[in-house]
C-alpha positions in Angstrom: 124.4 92.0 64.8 121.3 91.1 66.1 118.8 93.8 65.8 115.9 92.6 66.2 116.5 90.5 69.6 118.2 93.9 70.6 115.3 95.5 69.9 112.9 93.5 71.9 115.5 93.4 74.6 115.6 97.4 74.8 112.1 97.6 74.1 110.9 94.8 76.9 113.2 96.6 79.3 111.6 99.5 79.4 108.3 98.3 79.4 109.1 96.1 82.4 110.4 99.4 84.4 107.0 101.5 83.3 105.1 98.2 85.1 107.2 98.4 87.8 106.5 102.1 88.1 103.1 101.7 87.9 102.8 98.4 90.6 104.8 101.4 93.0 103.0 103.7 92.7 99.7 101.5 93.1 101.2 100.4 96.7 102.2 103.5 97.9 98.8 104.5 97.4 97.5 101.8 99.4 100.0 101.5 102.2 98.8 105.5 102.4 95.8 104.4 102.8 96.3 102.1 105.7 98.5 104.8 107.6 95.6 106.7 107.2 93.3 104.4 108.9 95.2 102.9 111.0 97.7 105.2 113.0 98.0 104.1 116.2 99.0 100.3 114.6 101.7 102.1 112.2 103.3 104.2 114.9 103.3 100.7 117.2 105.1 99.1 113.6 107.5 102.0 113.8 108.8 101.8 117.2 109.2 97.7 116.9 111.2 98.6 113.6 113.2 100.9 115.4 113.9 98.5 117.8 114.4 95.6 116.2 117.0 98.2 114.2 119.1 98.2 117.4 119.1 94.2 117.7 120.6 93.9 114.4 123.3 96.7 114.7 124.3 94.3 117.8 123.8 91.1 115.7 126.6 93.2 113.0 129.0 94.0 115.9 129.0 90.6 117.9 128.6 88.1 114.8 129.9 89.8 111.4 132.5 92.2 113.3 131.8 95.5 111.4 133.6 99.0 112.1 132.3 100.4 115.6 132.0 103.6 114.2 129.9 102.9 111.4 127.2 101.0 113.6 127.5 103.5 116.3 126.2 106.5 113.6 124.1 104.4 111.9 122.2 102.9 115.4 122.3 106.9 116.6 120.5 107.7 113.4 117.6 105.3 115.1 117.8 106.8 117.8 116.8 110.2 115.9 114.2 108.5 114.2 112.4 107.6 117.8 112.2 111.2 118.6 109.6 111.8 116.3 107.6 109.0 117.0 107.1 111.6 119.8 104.5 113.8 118.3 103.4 111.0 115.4 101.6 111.2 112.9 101.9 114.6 113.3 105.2 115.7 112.1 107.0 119.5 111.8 109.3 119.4 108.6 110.9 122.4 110.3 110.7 120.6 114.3 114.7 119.9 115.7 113.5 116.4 115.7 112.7 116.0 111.7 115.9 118.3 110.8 117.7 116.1 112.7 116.5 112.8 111.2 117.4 113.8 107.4 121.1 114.8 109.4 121.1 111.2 110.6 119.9 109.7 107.8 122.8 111.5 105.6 125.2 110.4 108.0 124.1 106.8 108.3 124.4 106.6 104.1 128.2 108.5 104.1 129.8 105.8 106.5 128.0 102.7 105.1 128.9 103.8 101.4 132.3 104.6 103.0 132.2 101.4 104.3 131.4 99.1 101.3 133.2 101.1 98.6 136.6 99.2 100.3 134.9 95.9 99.8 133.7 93.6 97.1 130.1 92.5 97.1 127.8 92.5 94.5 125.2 95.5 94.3 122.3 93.1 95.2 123.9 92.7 98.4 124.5 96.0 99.1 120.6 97.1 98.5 119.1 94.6 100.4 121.6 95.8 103.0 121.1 99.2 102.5 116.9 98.5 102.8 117.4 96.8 105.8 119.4 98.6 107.6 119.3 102.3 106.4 116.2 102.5 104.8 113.3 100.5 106.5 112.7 103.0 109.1 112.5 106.4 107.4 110.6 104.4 104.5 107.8 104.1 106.9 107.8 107.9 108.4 107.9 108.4 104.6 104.8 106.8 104.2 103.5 108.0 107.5 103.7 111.5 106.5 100.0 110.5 103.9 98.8 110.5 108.0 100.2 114.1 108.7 96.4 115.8 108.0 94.1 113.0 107.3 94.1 111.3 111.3 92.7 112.7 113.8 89.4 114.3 114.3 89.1 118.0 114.1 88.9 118.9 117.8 91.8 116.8 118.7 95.4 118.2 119.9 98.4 116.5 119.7 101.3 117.6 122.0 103.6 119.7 120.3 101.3 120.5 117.5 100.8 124.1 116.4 97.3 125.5 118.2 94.5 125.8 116.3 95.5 124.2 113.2 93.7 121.5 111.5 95.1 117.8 112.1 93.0 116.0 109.9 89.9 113.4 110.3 86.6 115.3 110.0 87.0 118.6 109.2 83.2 120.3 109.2 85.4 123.5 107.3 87.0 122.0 104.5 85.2 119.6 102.2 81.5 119.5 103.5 82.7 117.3 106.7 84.6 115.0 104.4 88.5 113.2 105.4 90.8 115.4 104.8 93.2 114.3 102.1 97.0 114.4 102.0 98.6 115.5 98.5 99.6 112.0 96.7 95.5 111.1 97.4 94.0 114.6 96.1 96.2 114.2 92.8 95.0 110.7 92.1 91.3 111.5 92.5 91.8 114.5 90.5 93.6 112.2 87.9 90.1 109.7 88.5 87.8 112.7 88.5 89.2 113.9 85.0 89.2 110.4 83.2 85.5 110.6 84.3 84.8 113.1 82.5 86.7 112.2 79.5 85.0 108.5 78.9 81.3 110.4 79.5 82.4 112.9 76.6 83.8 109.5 73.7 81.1 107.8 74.3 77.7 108.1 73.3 75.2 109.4 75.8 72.3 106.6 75.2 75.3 104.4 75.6 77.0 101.8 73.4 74.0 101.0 70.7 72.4 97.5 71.3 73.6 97.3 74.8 70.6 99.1 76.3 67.3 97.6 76.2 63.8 99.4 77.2 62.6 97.9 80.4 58.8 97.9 79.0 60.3 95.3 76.3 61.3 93.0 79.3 57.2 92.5 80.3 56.4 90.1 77.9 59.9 88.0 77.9 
């Protein structure tokens, strides 16, 4: 037996997935950021997704010959997506429309699992189909929903939004006039805010000794 190569295998492993983790979590946060700056350009990405989601269900049926049925539930689950691009950023996770999607979504996964468990490809393959074709879109209203209350300015309506309620932007009621922040944001500057505090309590408070030099000293250099 080798132990120690097993070891270093098992322990490298799960190093590599911590770093993988970590690199996720470091893009979601900034692809958050960007939906929240940019709104108008991500709702113009989603609808070309969408779209470009109806070419390739046509591409499957012409070229590659794949079950009607399946592409026909999995294209109507696009369609379902579209509806919310309706109201975006702002969306209602109680709305017909979002209900809807998640019923879509659950239906476009049952007939392409249904669908490749009576074939034989390797499970690359089927991920990179799956990303492509079933999870692109609602990936990006996934990401889209960091936009739900950091967008617009406080004034601002959007049709179909619930009256009166904050929508995000500028705020002069809730943080001094700051953004708005959406939850995944908050947590990570709290997380920031607290490691703060913890390296100004470890470390001395004239600073590391022989780091800091007295300005008056300088003069005669």
């Amino acid at each position: 037996m080798e132990f120690v190569s097993d070891a270093l295998v098992y322990i490298g492993g799960y190093l590599f997935l911590v770093f993988v983790a970590v690199c996720l979590a470091t893009g979601l946060y900034y692809l958050a950021e960007m939906v929240e700056e940019y709104t108008r350009l991500t709702k113009r990405v989603l609808d070309y997704s969408i779209k470009a989601s109806y070419g390739l269900h046509a591409l499957l049926l012409v070229f590659d010959r794949l079950p009607f049925f399946t592409l026909a539930i999995s294209a109507g689950s696009q369609f379902a997506y579209s509806r919310m691009l309706r109201r975006f950023p702002f969306i209602d996770f109680t709305s017909v429309e979002f209900l809807g999607s998640l019923a879509a979504l659950a239906a476009s996964h049952w007939v392409w699992v249904r669908h490749f468990h009576g074939t034989y490809h390797s499970t690359e393959y089927v991920l990179g189909f799956f990303f492509m074709i079933v999870w692109f879109v609602p990936f990006g209203f996934f990401i889209s929903i960091a936009a739900n209350e950091s967008v617009l300015p406080g004034g601002a309506t959007v049709p179909g939004a619930p009256q009166g309620g904050n929508l995000g932007g500028y705020d002069p009621n809730r943080g001094g006039g700051k953004k708005t922040r959406n939850a995944l944001l908050m947590l990570l500057d709290t997380l920031k805010m607290y490691w703060a505090r913890f390296t100004e309590k470890i470390m001395p408070k004239g600073g590391i000794p022989g780091t800091y030099r007295d300005p008056g000293h300088m003069k005669g250099w």
